[in-house]
C-alpha positions in Angstrom: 56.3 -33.2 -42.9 52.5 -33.5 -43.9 50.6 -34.7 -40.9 49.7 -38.1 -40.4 46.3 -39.8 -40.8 44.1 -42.6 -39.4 44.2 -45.8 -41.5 40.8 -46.1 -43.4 38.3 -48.2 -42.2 37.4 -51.6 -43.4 34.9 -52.8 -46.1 33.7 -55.1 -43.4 33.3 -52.1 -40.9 32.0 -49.9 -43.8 29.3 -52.5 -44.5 28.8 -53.0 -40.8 28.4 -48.5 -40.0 25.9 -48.4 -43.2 23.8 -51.4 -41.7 23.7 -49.4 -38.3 22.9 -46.4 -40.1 20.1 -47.1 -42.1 18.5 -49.8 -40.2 15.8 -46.1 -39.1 12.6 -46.1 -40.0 13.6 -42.4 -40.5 16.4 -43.4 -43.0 14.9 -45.7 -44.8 11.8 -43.7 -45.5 13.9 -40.6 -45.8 12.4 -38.1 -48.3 9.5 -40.4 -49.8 7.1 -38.5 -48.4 8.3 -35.3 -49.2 6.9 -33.5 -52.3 8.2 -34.0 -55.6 7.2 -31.2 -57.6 8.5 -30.4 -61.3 10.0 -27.0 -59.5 11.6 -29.9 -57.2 12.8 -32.2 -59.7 13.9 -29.2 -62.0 15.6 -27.7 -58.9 17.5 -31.1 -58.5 18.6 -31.2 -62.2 20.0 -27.7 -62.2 22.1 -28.2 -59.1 23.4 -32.3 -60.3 25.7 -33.8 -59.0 25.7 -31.9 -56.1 21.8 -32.1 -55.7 22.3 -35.9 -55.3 20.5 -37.6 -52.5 23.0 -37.3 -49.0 22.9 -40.1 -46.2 21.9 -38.2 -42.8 20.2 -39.5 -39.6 18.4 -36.0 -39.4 16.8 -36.1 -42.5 17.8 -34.2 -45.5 15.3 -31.6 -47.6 15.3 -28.6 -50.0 12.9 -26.3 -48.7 11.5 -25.8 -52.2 9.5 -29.3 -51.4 8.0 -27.7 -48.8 4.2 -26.6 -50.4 2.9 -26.8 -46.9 4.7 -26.5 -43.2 2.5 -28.5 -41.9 4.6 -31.5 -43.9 7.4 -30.9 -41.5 6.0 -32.0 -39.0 6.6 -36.0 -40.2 9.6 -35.3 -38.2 11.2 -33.7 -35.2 14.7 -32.4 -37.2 15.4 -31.6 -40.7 18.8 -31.1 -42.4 18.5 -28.1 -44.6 20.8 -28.3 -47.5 20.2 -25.1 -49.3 21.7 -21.9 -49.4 20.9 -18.0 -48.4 19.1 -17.7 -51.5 16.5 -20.7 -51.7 16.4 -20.1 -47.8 15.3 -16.3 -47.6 12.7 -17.3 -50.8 11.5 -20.0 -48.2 10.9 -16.7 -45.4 9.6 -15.1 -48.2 6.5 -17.1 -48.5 6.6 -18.6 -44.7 7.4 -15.1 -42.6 6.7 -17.3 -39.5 6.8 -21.3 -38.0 2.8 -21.2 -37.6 2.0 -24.7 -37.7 5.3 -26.0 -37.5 7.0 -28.3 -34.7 9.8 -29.3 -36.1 14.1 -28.1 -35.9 15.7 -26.9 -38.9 19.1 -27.2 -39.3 21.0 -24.8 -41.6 24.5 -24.4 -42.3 26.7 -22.4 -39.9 27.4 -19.5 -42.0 23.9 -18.4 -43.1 22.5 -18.3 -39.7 22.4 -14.6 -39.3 20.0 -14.2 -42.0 17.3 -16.2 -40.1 14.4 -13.7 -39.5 13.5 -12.9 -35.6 10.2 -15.1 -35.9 12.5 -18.1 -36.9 15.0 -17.9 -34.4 13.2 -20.3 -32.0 12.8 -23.1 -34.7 16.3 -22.8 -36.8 19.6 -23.9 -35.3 22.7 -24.2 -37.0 25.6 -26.7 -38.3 28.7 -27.6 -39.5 29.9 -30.5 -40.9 34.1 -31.9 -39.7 36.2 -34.4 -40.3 36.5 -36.2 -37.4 39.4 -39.2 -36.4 38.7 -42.7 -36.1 40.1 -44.7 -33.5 42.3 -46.8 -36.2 45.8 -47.0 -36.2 47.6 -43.9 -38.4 49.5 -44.7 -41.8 48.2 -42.2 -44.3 49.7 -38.9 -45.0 47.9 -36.1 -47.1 49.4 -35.9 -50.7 46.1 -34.8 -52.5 44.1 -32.1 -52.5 40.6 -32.1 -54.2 38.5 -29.3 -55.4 34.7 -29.9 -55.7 31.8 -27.9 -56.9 29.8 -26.9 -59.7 31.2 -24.3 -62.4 28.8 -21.8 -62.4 28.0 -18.4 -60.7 25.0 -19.5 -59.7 27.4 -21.9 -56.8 30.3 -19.7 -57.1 30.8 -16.3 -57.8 34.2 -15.3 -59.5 35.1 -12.7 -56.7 34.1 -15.3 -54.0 36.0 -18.2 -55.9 39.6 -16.0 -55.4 38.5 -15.4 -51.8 37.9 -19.5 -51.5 41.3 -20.6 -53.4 43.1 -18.3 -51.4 41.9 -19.2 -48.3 42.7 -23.0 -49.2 46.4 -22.1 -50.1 46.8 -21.0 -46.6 45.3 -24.1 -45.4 47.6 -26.2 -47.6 50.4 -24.6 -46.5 50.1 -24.9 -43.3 50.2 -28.8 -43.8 53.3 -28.5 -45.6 52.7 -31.2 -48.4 55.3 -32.7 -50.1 54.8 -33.6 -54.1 51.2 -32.3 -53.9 49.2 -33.5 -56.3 45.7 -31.5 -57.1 42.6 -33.0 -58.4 39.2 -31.1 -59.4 35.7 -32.4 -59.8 34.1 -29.6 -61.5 30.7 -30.3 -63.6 30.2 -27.3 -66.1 26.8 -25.7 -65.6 25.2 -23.1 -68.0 22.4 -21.9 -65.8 23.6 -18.1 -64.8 22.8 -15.1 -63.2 23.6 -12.7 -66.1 23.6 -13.8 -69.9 26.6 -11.5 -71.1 28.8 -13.5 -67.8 27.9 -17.1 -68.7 29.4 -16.3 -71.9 32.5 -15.6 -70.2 32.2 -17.5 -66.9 33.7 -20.9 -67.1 37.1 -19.9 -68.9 37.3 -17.2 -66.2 36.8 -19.8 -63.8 39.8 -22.4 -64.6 41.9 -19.5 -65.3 41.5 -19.2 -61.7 42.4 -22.3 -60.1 45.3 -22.6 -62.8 46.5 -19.1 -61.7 46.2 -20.7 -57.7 47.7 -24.0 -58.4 49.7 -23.6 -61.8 48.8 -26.2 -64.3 49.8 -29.7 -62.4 45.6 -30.1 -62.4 43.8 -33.3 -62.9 40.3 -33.0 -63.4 38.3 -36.4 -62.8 34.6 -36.8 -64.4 31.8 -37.5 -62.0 32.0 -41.4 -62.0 35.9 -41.4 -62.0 35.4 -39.3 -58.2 32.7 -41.6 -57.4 35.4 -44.9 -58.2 38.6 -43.1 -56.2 40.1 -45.4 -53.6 42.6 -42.7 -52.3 40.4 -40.3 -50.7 41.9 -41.4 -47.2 44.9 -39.2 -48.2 43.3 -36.5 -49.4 42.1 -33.0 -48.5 39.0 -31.8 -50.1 37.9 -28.3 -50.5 34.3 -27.5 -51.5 34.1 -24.2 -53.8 30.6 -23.2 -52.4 29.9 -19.5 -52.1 26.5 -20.8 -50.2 24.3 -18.6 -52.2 23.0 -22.1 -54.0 23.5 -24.8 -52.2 24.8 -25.0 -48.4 25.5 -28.7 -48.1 26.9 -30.5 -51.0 26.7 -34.1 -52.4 30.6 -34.3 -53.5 31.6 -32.6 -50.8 29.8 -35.2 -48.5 30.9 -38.1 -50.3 34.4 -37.4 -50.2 34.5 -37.2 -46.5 32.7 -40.4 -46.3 35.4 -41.8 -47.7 38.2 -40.7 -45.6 38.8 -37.2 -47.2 39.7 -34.6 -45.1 37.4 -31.3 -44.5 39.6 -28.7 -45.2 37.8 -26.0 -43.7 36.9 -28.1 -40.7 38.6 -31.3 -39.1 38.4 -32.0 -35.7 41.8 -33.9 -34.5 41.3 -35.1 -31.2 38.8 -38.4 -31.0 37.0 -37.4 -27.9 33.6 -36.3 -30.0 31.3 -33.5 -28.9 27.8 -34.4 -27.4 26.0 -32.8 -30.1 28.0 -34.0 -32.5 25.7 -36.7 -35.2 28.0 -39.2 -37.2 27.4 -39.5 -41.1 30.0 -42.0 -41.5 32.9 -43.5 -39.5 35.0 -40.3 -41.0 32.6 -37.0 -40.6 29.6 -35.7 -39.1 27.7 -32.9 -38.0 28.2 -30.2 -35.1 24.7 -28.7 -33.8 24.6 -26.0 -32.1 21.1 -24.5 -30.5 20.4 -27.7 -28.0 20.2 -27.4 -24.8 22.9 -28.2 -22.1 22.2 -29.9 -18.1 21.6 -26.3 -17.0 19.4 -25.1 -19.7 22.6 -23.0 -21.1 22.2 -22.9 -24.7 25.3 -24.3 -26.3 25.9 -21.5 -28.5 25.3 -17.6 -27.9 23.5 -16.5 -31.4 22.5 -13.2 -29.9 25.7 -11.5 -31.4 25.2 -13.2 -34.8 21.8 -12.0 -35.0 22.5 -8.3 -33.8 24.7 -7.7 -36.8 21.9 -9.3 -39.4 19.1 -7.1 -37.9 19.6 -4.1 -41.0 19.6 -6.8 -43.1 16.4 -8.8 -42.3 14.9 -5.3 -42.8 15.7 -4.5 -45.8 15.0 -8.0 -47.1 11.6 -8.3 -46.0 11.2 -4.8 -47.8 12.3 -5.8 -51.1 10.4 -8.9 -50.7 6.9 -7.5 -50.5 7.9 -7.1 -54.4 5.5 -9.4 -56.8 7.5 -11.7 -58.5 7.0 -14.9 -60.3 7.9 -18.2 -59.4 11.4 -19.7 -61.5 13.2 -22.0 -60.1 12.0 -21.6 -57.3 12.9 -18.0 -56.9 12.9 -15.1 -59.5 16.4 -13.7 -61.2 15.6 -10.4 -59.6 16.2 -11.8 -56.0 19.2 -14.3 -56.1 20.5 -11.0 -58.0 19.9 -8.8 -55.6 21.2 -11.2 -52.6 24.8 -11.8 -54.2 24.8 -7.6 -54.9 24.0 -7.0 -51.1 27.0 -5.7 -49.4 25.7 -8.0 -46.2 26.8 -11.2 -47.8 30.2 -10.4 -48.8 31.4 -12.1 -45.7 30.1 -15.7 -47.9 
């Protein structure tokens, strides 16, 4: 029997959570006084909808905004939504935090390829679902699959590893009369000319090979209009080469949707856990406990990236010109690299 969930909340407690949230002076200036460069603006048109502005008490950025370090130091913390390629490009031309006082937060899974002068000034993430204190009447009978179709976000090879792992997931909830909906914009930027050609039918034939052919795709606006995400689970197809924290992914959640790679069942919340709506948040990991402890032990993580950072910072000293923001020849050569094939 699919496992109950916790009766959404409210408008009138919506209304009242997004008052609390953005009543900041941080939120409500949020990334004004960033840079809005044409590589930024170009960077945010390549990646749309998932590019589109996320709601976060630790402000959100894309390090290509970042001309300067010194301009991160308008605040303490930054949410880093990017991926392992746009973040290594970032060490590329910063190889150390000189000038810098703020915390960067970066998702979970591309921690290890934070260089050893970093270390002290990057900590990472994750974002759950997390259960309100509201009595339970939902059941999951949806499963929802966002993204963006393109290799850029997704590799094909990665794409099979993701579905399969979210079969297993869904199994294990044991959903009756599944239904299975997709929000998948078709993107045309690409890695290699002679794939783009090719990608996208590649791609559905994919999911329709996972799923069979019971798929509902919704456009952008009908996914922003749902009303039933409080019985869905959502899975993100994100390879994290691109992009490490996604709009639709995000939004869903705020909603009521169900992480499907990460929801935390019991109520009783973490203390470094940061709410982003009454249904999800983030998990930080690097603070500091009473003793001094650090929450999480990274020295492991970082032992097993050391070969990498080394051979990075080699093929870095490379002259390359600036595209969008980083050259073909590098986000290339970081999906080729046999360290990431663990993405």
């Amino acid at each position: 029997m699919a496992q109950a969930r916790q009766r959404p909340y409210s408008k009138k407690l919506e209304s009242i959570f997004s008052q609390w949230f953005f009543q900041g002076k941080e939120i409500r200036e949020g990334l004004a006084q960033l840079p809005q460069t044409p590589q930024f603006k170009a960077f945010l048109g390549e990646g749309w909808p998932a590019t589109n502005p996320i709601r976060s008490q630790i402000p959100p950025i894309y390090l290509v905004q970042v001309i300067a370090l010194e301009v991160l130091n308008q605040r303490p913390e930054w949410l880093v939504c990017d991926g392992v390629v746009p973040l290594l490009w970032f060490f590329k031309n910063n190889p150390g935090p000189k000038g810098m006082n703020s915390r960067l937060y970066v998702h979970q899974e591309i921690l290890p390829f934070v260089p050893r002068d970093w270390r002290k000034s990057v900590s990472p993430y994750r974002i759950v679902s997390v259960r309100p204190q509201f009595e339970p009447v939902h059941e999951l009978n949806t499963v929802i699959l966002t993204g963006l179709m393109s290799d850029v976000y997704c590799s094909l090879e990665n794409l099979e590893k993701l579905l399969e792992k979210a079969k297993k997931i869904i199994a294990g909830h044991k959903i009756k009369n599944l239904k299975i909906k997709t929000v998948l914009p078709l993107k045309y930027f690409s890695h290699s000319t002679d794939l783009g050609q090719v990608y996208h039918i590649e791609y559905m034939k994919r999911i329709i090979d996972a799923f069979g052919k019971r798929i509902e795709p919704m456009s952008f606006s009908q996914f922003m209009a749902y009303d039933k995400f409080s019985s869905a689970l959502v899975f993100d197809m994100n390879d994290l080469h691109f992009l490490g924290l996604s709009f639709l992914l995000n939004f869903a959640l705020s909603k009521g949707a169900v992480n499907g790679h990460h929801y935390r069942r019991s109520s009783v919340l973490p203390k470094n856990f940061r709410p982003l709506s009454p249904y999800h948040g983030l998990v930080l990991s690097g603070a500091k406990d009473r003793n001094g402890k650090g929450l999480l032990d990274l020295g492991e993580l970082y032992a097993a990236a050391e070969s990498f950072h080394e051979k990075v910072f080699m093929v870095m000293n490379s002259s390359a010109n600036l595209n969008l923001p980083w050259p073909h020849w590098f986000s290339e050569w970081v999906r080729a690299t046999d360290s990431l094939k663990h993405f």
